[in-house]
C-alpha positions as CSV (number, residue, x, y, z in Angstrom):
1,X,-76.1,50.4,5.2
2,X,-79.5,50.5,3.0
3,X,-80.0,46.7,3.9
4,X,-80.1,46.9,7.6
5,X,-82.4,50.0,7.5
6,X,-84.7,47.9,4.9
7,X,-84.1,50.1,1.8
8,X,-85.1,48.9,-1.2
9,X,-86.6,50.1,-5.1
10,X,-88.4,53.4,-4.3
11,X,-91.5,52.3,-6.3
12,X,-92.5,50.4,-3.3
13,X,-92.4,50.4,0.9
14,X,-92.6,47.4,3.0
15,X,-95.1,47.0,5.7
16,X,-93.7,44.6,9.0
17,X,-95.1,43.6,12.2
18,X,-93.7,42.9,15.5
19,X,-94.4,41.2,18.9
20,X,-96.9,38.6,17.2
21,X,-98.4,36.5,16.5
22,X,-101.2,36.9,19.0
23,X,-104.9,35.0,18.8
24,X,-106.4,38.3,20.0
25,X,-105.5,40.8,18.0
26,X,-103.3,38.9,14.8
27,X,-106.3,38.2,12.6
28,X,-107.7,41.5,12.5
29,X,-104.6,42.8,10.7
30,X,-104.7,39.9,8.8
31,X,-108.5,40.2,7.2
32,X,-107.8,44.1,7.1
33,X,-104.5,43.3,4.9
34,X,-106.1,41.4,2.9
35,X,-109.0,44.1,2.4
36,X,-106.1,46.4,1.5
37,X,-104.8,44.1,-1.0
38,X,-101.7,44.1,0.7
39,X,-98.6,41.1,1.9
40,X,-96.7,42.1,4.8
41,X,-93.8,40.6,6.7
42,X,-94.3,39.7,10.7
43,X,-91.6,39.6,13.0
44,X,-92.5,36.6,15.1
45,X,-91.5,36.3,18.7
46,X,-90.8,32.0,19.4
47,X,-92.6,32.0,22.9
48,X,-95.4,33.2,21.0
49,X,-95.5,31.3,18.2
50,X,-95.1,28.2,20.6
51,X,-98.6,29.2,21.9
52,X,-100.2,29.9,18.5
53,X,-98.7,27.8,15.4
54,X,-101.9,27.5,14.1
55,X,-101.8,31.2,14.1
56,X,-98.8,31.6,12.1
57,X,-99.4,29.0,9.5
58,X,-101.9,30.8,9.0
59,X,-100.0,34.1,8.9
60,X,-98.1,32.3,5.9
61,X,-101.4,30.7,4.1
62,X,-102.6,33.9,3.5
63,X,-99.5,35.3,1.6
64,X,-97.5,36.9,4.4
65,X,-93.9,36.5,5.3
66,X,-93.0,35.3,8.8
67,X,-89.3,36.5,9.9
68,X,-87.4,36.0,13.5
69,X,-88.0,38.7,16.4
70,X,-86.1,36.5,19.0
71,X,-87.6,33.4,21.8
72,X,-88.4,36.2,24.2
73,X,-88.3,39.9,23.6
74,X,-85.4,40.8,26.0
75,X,-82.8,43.4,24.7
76,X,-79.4,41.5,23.5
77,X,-77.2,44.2,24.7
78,X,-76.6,43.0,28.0
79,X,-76.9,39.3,27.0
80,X,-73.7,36.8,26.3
81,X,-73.3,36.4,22.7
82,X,-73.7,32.5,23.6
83,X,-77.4,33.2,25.5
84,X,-78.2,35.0,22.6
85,X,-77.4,32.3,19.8
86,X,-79.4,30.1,22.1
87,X,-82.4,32.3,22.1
88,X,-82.5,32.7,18.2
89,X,-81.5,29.1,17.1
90,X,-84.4,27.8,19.7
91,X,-86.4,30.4,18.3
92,X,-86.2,29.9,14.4
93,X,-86.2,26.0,15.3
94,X,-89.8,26.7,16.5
95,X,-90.8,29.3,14.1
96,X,-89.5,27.3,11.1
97,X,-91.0,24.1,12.1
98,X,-94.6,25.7,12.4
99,X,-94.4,27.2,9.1
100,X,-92.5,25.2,7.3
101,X,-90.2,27.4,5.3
102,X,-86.8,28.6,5.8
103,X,-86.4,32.1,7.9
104,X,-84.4,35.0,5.7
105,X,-84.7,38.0,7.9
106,X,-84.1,39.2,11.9
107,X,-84.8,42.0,13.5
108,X,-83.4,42.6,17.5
109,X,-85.8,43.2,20.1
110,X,-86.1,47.0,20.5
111,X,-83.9,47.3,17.6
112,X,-80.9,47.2,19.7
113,X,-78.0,45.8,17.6
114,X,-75.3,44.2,19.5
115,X,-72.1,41.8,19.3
116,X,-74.0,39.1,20.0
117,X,-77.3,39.3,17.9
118,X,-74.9,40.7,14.6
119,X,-72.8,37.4,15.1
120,X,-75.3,35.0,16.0
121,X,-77.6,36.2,13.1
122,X,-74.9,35.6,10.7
123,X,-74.3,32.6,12.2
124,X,-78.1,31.3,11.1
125,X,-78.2,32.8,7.8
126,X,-80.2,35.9,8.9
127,X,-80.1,39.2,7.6
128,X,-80.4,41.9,10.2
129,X,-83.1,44.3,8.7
130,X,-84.4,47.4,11.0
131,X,-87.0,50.2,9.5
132,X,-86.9,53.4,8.2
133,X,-90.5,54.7,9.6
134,X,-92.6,53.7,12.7
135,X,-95.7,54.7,14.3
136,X,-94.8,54.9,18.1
137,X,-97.9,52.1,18.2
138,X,-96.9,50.9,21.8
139,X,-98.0,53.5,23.4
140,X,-101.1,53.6,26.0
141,X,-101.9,57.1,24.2
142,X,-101.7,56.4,20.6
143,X,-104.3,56.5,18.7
144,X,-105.0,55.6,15.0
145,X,-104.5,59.4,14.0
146,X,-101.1,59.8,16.0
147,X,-99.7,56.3,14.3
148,X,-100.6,57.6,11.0
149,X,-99.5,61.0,11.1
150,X,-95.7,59.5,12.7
151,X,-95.3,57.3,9.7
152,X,-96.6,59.7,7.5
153,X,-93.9,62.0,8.7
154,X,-90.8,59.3,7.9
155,X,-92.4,57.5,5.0
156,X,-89.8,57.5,2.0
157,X,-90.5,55.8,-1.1
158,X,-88.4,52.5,-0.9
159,X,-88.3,52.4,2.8
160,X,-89.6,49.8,5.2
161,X,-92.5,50.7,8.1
162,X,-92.9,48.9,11.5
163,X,-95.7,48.6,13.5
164,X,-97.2,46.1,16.2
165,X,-99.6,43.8,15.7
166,X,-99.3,42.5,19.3
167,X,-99.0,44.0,22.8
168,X,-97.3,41.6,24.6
169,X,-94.5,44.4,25.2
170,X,-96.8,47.4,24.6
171,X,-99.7,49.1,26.6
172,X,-102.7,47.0,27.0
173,X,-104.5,47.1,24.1
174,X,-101.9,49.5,22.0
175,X,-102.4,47.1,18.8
176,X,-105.7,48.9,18.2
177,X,-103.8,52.3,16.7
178,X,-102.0,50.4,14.5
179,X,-104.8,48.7,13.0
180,X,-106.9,51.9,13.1
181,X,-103.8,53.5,11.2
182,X,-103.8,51.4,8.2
183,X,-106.5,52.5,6.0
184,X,-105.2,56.2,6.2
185,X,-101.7,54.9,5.8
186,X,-103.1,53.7,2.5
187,X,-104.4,56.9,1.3
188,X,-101.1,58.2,1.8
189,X,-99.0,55.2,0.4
190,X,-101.4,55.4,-2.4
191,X,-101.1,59.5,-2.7
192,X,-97.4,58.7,-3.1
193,X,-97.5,56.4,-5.8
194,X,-96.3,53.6,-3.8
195,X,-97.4,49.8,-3.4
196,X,-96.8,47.8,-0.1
197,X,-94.6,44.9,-0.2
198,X,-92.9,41.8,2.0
199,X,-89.4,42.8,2.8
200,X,-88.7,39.8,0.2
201,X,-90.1,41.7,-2.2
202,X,-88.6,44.6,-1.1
203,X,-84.4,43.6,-0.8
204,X,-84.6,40.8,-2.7
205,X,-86.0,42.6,-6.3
C-alpha cells in the first residue's frame, strides 16, 4: 500500500512533523525550513492547537501543510471505534477552524492503525498516510548526529520522513535533535538529488 506508507515520485521525499504545534520549540523549525527553502507537512495534535491557533495559522502562512494527528495523542487500539470518531471529528473541527482550510491527511498516534482510526478516518475524508523513514527524535539520548544518521539509513527517494517538532510525548527537550538534524539531512537529500516536499505535493502529483 504505497499511499499509507507516503510513497510518492522518487524525484522528491516529504518532510512531516508530529506532536505540534508547540510556542516553544514550533518556530524554530519554522525559520530554519524556511532557511532551507523547504514546505513541510505538520501533524497537529487538537489539544494543542486549542492552546496555540495563532501558532498554526501561522504554520499555514508560511507555506506549510497542517494535517490531523488526533485531540490527544492516546493510542486508538484499545479505544471504541465510537471514542475514536469523537476524538478526530472534535479534533479536525478545531484544527480546521484555526486554519481555515479543509484537512486531507491523518496519521494515528504512534502509528498504530486500528478498526476504529481506519473507519473513522474514512469516515472524515482522511487519508491514513504513515512514513517510510524516521529519526528516533523522542528520545532523551538523541542527538542531532543520531537523528540524521537513522534517516539517512531509511531515506528512499519518493518516500516520506517523520520527525517531532514537539515533545509533549517525548523526552524533555527531544525536539532539539530533530532540529539539529536538518541541515545535514539536507546535504544528504541534496547528495541524493532529491527536493523536499508537503505530502500534497508528494501523493497528490
Amino acid at each position: 500500500m504505497p499511499r499509507l506508507a507516503g510513497i510518492g515520485p522518487i524525484d522528491r521525499v516529504a518532510l512531516t512533523f508530529d506532536d505540534g504545534p508547540d510556542p516553544s520549540s514550533t518556530p524554530q523549525f519554522l525559520d530554519e525550513l524556511e532557511r532551507l527553502g523547504w514546505h513541510a507537512t505538520f501533524f497537529v495534535l487538537g489539544d494543542m492547537v486549542q492552546r496555540a491557533p495563532e501558532l498554526t495559522r501561522e504554520i499555514v502562512e508560511r507555506g506549510h501543510e497542517v494535517a490531523l494527528h488526533g485531540g490527544c495523542h492516546r493510542s486508538h487500539i484499545w479505544r471504541f471505534p465510537s471514542a475514536v470518531r469523537r476524538d478526530l471529528e472534535r479534533a479536525q473541527s478545531v484544527v480546521e477552524d484555526a486554519t481555515q482550510t479543509r484537512l486531507r491527511w491523518f496519521r494515528p498516534p504512534y502509528g498504530q492503525l486500528s478498526v476504529g482510526s481506519i473507519a473513522a478516518a474514512y469516515a472524515l475524508d482522511l487519508t491514513t498516510v504513515l512514513w517510510t523513514a524516521w529519526g528516533r527524535d523522542w528520545t532523551s539520548h538523541a542527538t542531532a548526529a543520531s537523528v540524521a544518521a537513522k534517516v539517512r539509513r531509511d531515506l528512499r527517494p519518493g518516500g516520506t520522513i517523520l520527525l517531532h517538532d514537539s515533545d509533549c510525548t517525548s523526552a524533555p527537550g527531544a525536539w532539539r535533535s530533530a532540529l539539529g538534524a536538518l541541515p545535514r539531512l539536507a546535504e544528504d537529500i541534496d547528495h541524493a538529488g532529491l527536493r523536499v516536499v508537503t505530502l500534497g505535493e508528494h501523493l497528490l502529483a
